[in-house]
C-alpha positions in Angstrom: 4.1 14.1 18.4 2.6 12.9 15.1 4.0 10.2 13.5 4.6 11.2 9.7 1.8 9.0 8.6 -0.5 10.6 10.3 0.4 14.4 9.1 0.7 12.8 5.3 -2.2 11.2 4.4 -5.2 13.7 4.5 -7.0 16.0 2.2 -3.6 17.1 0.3 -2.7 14.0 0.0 -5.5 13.3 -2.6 -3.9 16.3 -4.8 -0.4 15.2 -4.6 -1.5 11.6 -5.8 -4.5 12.0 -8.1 -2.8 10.4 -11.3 -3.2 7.6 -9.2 -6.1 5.9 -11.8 -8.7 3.4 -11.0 -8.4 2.5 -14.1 -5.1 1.2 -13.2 -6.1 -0.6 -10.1 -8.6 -2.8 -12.0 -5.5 -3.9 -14.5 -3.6 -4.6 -11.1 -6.4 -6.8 -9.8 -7.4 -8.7 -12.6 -3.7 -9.8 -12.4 -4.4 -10.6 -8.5 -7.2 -12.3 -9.0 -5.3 -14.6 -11.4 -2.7 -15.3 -8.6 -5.0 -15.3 -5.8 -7.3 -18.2 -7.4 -10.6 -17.6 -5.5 -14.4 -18.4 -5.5 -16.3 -15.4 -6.3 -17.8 -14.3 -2.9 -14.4 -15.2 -1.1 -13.8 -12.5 1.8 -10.7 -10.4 0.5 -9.3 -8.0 3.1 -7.3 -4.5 1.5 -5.1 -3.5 3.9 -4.3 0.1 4.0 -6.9 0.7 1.4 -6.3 4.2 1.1 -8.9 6.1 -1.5 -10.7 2.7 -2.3 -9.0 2.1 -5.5 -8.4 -2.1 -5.1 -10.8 -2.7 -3.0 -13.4 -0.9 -5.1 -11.9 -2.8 -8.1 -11.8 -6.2 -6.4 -15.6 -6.1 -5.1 -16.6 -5.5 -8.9 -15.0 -8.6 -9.2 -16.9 -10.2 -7.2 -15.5 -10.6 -3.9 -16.9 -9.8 -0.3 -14.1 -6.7 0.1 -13.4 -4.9 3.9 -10.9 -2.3 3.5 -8.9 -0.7 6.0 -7.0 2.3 6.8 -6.1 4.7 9.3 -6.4 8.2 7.5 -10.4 9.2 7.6 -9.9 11.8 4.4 -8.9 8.4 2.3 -11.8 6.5 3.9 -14.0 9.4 3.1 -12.7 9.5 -0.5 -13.9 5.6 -0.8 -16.8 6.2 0.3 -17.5 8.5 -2.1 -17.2 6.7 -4.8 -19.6 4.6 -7.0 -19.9 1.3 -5.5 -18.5 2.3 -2.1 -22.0 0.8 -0.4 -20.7 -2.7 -1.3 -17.7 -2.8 0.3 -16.7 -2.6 4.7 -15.0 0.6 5.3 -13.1 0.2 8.9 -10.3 3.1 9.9 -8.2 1.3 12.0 -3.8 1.2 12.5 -2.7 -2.3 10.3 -0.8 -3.5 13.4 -3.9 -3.9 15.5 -7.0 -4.6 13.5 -10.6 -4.6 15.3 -11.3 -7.7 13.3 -11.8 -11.1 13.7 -10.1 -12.6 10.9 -11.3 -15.4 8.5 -10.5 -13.9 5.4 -9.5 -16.1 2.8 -7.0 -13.2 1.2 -5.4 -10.3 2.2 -3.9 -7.9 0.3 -1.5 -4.9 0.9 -0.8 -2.4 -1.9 1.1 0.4 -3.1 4.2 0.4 -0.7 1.9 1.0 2.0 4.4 -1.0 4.4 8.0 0.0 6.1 6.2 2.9 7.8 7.8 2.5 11.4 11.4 2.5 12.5 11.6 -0.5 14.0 11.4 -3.9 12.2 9.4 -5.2 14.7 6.7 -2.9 14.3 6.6 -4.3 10.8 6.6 -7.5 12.0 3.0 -6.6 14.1 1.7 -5.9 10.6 2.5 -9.6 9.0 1.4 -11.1 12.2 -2.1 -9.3 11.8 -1.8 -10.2 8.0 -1.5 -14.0 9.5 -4.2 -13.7 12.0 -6.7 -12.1 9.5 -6.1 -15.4 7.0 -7.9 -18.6 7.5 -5.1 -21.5 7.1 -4.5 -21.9 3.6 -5.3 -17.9 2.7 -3.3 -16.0 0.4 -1.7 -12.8 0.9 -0.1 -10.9 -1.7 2.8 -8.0 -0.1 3.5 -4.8 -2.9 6.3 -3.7 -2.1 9.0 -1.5 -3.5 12.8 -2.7 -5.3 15.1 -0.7 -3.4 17.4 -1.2 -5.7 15.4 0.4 -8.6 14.1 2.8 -6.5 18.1 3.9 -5.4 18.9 3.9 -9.0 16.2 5.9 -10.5 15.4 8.6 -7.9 15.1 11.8 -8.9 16.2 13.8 -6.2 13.8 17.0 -7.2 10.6 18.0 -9.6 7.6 20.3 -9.4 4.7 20.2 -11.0 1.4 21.9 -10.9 -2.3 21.0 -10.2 -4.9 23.1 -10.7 -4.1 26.1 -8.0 -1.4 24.1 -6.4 2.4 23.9 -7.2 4.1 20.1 -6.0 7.1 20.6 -4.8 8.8 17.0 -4.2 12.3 16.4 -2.6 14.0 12.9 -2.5 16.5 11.7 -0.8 17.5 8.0 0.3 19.0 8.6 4.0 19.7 5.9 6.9 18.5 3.2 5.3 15.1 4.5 4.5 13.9 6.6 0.7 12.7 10.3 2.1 10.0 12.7 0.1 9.5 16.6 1.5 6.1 17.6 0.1 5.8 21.1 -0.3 2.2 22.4 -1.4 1.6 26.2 -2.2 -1.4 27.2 -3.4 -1.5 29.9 -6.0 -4.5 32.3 -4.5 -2.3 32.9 -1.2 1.2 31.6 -1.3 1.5 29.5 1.3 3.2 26.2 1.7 1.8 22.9 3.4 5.3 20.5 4.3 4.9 16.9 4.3 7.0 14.4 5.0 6.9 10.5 3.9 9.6 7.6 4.7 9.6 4.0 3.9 12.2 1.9 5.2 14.0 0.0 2.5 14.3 -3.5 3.2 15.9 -5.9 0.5 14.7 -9.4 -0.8 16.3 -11.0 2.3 15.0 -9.1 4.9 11.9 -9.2 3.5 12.1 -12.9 3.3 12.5 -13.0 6.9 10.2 -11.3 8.4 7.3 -13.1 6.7 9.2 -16.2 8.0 9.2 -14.4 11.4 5.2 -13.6 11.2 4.4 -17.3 10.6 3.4 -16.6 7.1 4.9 -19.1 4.0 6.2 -17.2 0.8 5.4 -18.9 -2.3 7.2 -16.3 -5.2 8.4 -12.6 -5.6 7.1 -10.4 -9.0 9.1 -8.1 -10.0 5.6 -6.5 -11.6 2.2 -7.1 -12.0 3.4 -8.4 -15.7 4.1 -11.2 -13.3 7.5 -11.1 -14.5 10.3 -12.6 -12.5 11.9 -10.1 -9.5 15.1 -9.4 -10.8 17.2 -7.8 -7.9 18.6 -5.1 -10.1 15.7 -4.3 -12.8 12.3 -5.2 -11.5 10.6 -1.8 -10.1 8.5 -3.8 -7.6 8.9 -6.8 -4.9 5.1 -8.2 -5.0 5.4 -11.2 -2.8 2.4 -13.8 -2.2 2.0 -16.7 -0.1 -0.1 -18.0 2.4 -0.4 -19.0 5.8 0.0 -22.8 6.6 
């Protein structure tokens, strides 16, 4: 059986999220590279790139970018795009990368972490995040507040794009915030489900498992205004650190 991850993040995927901007991504990374502090040509790993977005932005930068995910539609998507030729595109699971490491930053966006059950699993991912850093690299972790995201969910909407109505259900349920995706296009009627979960782990937790992995946590942003993570107000938990 599928894991959800693996159902979600195809072709349908790219209509449910295209107000995702890349304009946005480059104001995200301009901020990174401030907090990152590296050479240009520094080797910058994007883990779970996705559609390309940051690591598109961050080899305009400058920076020698290898971006990885395990959904080929994304990949394809990345490659698409202008500068795509500049960047390595690898499809690969982030808990067991077919890489050798080096890198003197890795970065992993969007809430694309707390996809498995079991914290361990997570765990394989910050290990991998370690081994893929050079001592003295810089990761940077954005992650979601569950307390903002508990506060401000909004447990149903719909929308419409192009011949598609969005049908989005939320729900926070064992520990984890839930989305059912339904997807019916216009010309025929009929729906496409999806389902996404990310476990929501607090500050603490959090803390800990980077601890666990080996990795050294140097602050928490509560955005990429690089204000300070306030437990109840800041909609984001971007932590960055390094590995000793």
């Amino acid at each position: 059986m599928s894991e959800w991850y693996e159902e979600s993040f195809g072709e349908d995927y790219l209509i449910v999220y295209k107000h995702r901007d890349f304009g946005g991504a480059r104001r995200e990374v301009e901020q990174m590279i401030g907090w990152l502090d590296l050479p240009l040509g520094a080797k910058v790993l994007d883990l779970c790139c996705g559609m390309g977005r940051h690591s598109l932005a961050l080899s305009e930068a400058g920076y020698e970018v290898t971006g990885v995910d395990l959904s080929e539609p994304l990949l394809r998507e990345a490659r698409s795009q202008d500068g795509a030729e500049e960047v390595t595109w690898v499809r690969s699971d982030m808990r067991r990368l077919p890489l050798e490491g080096g890198f003197d930053a890795v970065v992993n966006l969007f809430t694309s972490f707390g996809y498995f059950e079991e914290d361990e699993e997570q765990v394989k991912v910050l290990r991998e995040i370690h081994r893929m850093l050079k001592p003295g690299g810089k990761f940077i972790i954005d992650f979601l507040n569950p307390a903002h995201v508990i506060r401000h969910l909004v447990p149903h909407s719909t929308r419409e794009d192009g011949e598609n109505l969005i049908d989005e259900s939320r729900r926070i349920e064992d520990g984890y915030v839930m989305k059912d995706i339904i997807l019916t296009a216009k010309s025929d009627g009929t729906p496409r489900q999806y389902h996404e979960r990310v476990k929501l782990y607090p500050l603490e937790k959090f803390q800990e498992m980077i601890k666990e992995a080996g990795l050294q946590l140097k602050s928490v942003h509560g955005s990429y205004n690089e204000d300070v993570y306030l437990a109840e107000d800041s909609t984001r938990m971007i932590f960055r650190g390094l590995r000793p």
